[in-house]
matplotlib code that plots the C-alpha trace (Angstrom):
import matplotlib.pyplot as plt

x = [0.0, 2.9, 4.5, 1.2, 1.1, 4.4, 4.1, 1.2, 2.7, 5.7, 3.2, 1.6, 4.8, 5.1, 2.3, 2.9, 5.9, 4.6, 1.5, 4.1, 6.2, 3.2, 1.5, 5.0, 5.2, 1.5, 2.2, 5.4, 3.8, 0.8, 3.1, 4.7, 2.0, 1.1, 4.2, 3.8, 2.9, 1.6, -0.1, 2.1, 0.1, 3.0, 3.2, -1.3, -0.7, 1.4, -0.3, -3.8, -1.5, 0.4, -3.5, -4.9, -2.1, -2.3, -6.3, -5.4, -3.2, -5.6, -8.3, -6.2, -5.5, -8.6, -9.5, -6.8, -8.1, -4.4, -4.0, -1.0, -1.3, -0.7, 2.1]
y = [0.0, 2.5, 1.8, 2.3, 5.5, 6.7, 5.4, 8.1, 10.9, 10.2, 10.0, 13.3, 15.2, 14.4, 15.3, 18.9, 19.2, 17.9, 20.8, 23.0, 22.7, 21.9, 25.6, 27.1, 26.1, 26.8, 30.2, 30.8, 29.9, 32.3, 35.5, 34.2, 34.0, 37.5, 38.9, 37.9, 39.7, 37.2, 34.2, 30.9, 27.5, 25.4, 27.9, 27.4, 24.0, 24.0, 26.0, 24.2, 21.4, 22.7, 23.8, 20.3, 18.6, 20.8, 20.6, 17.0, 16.5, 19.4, 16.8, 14.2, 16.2, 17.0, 13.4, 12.5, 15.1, 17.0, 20.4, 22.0, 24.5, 20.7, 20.3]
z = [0.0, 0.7, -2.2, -4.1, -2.8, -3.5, -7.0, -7.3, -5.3, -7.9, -11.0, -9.5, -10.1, -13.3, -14.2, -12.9, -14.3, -17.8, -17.6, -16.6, -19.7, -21.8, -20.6, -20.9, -25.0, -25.6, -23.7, -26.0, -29.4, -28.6, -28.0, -31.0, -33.1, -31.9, -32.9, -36.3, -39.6, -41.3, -39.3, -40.4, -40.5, -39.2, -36.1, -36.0, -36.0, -33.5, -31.0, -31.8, -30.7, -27.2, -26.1, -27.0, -24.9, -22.3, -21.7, -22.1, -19.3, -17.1, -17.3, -16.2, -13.6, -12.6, -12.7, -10.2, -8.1, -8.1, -6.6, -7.4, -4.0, -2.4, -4.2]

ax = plt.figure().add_subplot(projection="3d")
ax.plot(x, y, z, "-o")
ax.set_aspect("equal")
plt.show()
């Protein structure tokens, strides 16, 4: 059982740390795509694509009941 427990706690952080990155990208590619003249499909694409990851891994979040004050 403790080592179950870990084994989340350990999975937990991961997860925050992977939202973290995945919300830092998504956050870079919007200010990029801001910045531009000219709005670049690859650089749509790409943003389209750091959002859907990122609401992906909030859900799972969310379904795991993690708070990241907690953590």
């Amino acid at each position: 059982m403790l080592r179950k427990q870990k084994m989340r706690k350990e999975f937990d952080q991961r997860l925050i740390g992977l939202m973290g990155n995945i919300k830092k990208e998504w956050d870079q590619k919007s200010d990029l795509l801001k910045l531009s003249y000219e709005p670049n499909d690859e650089l749509q694409y790409r943003l389209r694509l750091a959002k859907a990851k990122y609401i992906f891994l909030f859900k799972e979040a969310k379904i795991r009941k993690i708070s990241i004050k907690d953590h």
